[in-house]
C-alpha positions as CSV (number, residue, x, y, z in Angstrom):
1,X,39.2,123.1,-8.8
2,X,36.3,123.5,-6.2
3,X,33.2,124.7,-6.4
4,X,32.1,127.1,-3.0
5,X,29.0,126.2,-2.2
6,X,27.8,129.9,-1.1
7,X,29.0,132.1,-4.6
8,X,29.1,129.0,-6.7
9,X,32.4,129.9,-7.7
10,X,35.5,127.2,-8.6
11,X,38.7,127.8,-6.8
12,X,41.6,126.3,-6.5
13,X,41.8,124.6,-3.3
14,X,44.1,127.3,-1.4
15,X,41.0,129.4,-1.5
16,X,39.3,127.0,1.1
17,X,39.8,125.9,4.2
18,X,40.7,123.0,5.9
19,X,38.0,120.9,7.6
20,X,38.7,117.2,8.3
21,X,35.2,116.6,8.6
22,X,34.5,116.5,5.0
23,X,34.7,113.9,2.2
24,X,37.5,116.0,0.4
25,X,39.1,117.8,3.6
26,X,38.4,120.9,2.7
27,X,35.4,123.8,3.5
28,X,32.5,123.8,1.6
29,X,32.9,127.5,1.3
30,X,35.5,129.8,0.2
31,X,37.7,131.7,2.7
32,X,36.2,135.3,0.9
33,X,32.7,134.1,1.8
34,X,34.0,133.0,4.9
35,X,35.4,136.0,5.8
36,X,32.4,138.6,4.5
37,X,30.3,135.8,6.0
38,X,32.3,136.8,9.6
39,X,32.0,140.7,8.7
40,X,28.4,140.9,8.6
41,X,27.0,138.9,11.6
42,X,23.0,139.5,10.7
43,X,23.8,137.5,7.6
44,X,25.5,134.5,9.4
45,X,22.3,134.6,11.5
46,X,20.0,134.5,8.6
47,X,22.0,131.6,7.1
48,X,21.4,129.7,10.2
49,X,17.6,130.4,10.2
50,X,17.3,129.2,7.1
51,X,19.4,125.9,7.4
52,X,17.5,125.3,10.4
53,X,14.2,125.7,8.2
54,X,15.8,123.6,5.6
55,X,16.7,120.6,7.9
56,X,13.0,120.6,9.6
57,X,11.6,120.6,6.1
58,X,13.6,118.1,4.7
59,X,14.4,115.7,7.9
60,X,13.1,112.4,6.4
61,X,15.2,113.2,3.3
62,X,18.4,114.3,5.2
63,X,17.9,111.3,7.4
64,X,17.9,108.4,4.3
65,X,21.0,110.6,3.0
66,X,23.2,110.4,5.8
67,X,22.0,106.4,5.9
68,X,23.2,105.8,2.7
69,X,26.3,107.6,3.2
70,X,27.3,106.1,5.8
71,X,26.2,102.2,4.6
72,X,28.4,103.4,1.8
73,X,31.4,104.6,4.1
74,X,31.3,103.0,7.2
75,X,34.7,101.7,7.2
76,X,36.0,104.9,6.5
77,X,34.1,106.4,9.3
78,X,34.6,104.5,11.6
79,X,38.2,104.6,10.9
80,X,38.0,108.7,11.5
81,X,36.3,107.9,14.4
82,X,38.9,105.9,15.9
83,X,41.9,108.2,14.8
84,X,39.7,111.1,16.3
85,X,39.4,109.2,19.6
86,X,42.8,108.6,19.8
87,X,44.1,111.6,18.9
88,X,42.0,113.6,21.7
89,X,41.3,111.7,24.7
90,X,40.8,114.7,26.9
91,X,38.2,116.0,25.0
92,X,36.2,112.6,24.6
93,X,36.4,112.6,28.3
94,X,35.3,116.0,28.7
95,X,32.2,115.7,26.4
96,X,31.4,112.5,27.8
97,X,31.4,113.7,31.7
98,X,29.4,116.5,30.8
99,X,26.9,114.3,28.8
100,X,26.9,112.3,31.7
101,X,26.4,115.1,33.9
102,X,23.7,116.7,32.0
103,X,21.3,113.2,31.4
104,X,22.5,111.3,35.1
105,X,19.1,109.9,35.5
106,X,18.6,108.9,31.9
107,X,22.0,107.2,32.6
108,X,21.2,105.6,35.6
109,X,17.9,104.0,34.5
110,X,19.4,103.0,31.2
111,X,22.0,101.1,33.1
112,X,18.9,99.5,35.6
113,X,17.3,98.3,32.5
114,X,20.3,96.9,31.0
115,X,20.9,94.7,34.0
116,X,17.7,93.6,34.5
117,X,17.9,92.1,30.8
118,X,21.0,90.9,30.8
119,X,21.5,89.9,34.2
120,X,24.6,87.3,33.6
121,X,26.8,89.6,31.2
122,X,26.1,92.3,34.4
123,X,27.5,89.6,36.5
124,X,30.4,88.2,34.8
125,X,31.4,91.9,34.5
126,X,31.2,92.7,38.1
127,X,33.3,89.1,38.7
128,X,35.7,90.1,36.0
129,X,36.3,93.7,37.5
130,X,36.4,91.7,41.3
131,X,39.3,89.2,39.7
132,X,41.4,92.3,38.0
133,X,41.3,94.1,41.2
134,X,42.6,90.6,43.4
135,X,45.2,90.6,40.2
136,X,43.9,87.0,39.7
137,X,44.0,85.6,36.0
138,X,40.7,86.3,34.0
139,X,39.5,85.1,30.8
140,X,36.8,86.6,28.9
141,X,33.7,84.5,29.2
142,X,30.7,85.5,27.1
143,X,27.0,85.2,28.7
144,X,26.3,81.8,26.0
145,X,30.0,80.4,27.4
146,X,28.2,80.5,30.8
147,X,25.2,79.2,29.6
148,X,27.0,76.2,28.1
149,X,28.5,75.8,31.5
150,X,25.3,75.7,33.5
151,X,24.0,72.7,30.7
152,X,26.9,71.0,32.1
153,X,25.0,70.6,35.1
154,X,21.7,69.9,34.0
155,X,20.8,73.7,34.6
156,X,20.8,72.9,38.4
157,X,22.4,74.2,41.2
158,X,25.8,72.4,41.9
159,X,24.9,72.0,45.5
160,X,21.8,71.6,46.6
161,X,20.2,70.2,42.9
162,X,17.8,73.4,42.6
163,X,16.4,74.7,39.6
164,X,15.0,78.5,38.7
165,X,17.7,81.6,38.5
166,X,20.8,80.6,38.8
167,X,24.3,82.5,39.7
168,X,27.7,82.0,39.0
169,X,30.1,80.5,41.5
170,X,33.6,80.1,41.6
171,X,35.0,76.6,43.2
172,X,37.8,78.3,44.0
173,X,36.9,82.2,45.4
174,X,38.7,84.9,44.1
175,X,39.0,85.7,47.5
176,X,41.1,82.4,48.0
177,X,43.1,83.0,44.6
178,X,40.7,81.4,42.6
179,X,41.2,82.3,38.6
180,X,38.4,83.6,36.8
181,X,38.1,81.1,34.2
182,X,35.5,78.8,32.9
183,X,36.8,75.7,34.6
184,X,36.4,77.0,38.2
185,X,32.7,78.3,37.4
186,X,29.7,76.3,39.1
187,X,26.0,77.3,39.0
188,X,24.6,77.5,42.2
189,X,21.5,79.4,43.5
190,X,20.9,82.3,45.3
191,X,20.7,80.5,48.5
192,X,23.6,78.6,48.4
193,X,25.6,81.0,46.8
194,X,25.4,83.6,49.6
195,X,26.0,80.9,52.3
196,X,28.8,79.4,50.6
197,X,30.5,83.1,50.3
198,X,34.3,82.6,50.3
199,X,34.8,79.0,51.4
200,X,35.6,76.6,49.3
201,X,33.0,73.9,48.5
202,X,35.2,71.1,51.0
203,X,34.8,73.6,54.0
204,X,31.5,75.4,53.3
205,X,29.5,71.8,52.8
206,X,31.7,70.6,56.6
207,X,30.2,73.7,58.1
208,X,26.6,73.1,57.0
209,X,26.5,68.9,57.8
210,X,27.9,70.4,61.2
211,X,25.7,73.1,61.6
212,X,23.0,69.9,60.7
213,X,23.9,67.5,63.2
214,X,23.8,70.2,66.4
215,X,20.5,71.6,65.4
216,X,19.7,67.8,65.0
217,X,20.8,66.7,68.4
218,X,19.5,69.8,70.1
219,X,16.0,69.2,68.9
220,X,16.5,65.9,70.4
């Protein structure tokens, strides 16, 4: 039996609806209050109005509720969650574009600020998504797996020996066919990074001892 939380009456659960969203599957009211509720729109109105009141009044106690519930449940929920996601993918899309749509600004500097914080994880996914496109293998390196990797090298540029911000550099380019993995990851500053481009170290360090030597003999 179940109790309907409008004409406190117990029913058996025929007399209720089905609703996935709650603890027991079923409506919290009974299909005849349901339906009278349907007949006589003022009154569904007036219901609203006063759960609205209700939740402004009580928001602080609502809000420890539904933390405790869900401290007390999160497996479960998170395990509707997943089944809901999976089950409509459309409409996750759908309310996500429009969400997106609606707060594109919000969005935008949101993703500014994450950036600026966490400026390697930003770049290892922007060299990740560079490798996938090139179809060149990737491994998944975390932002302390690249911090290890700069220790290697005393937290200096591989090149010139420089210290400050550092970015990540393949040996290997992806453009060349270099793999996104941890082995073929150098630190190397901004400078010599952008210089180097998509040569490997042999050729890119030729062109700059060259480049050397003719500015050196012109100024002679």
């Amino acid at each position: 039996m179940k109790r309907c939380s409008l004409c406190r009456t117990e029913k058996t659960p025929e007399r209720f609806q089905r609703d996935r969203q709650k603890r027991d599957s079923l409506s919290s009211r009974c299909k005849d209050c349901l339906s009278e509720s349907r007949a006589r729109p003022d009154k569904v109105a007036k219901q609203r109005i006063a759960h609205r009141e209700y939740r402004e009044a009580h928001r602080l106690e609502l809000r420890e509720y539904q933390r405790e519930y869900y401290n007390a449940n999160r497996e479960k929920i998170l395990d509707a969650n997943r089944l809901y996601r999976r089950s409509n993918p459309d409409k996750i899309r759908t309310i996500k574009r429009a969400e997106y749509e609606a707060n594109k600004a919000s969005h935008a500097e949101q993703g500014r600020r994450w950036r600026k914080n966490h400026p390697l994880a930003w770049s290892e996914y922007d060299r990740r998504r560079r490798a996938q496109k090139r179809n060149s293998r990737v491994c998944l390196i975390s932002e302390s797996d690249i911090r290890s990797r700069f220790a290697v090298f005393g937290d200096r540029c591989a090149y010139c020996g420089a210290t400050g911000r550092l970015t990540v550099d393949h040996v290997v380019p992806l453009a060349r066919g270099g793999m996104h993995i941890l082995s073929n990851i150098r630190p190397a500053c901004k400078p010599c990074n952008s210089q180097k481009r998509s040569m490997p170290p042999r050729e890119w360090l030729g062109r700059v001892t060259l480049r050397r030597s003719i500015c050196h003999s012109v100024s002679q």
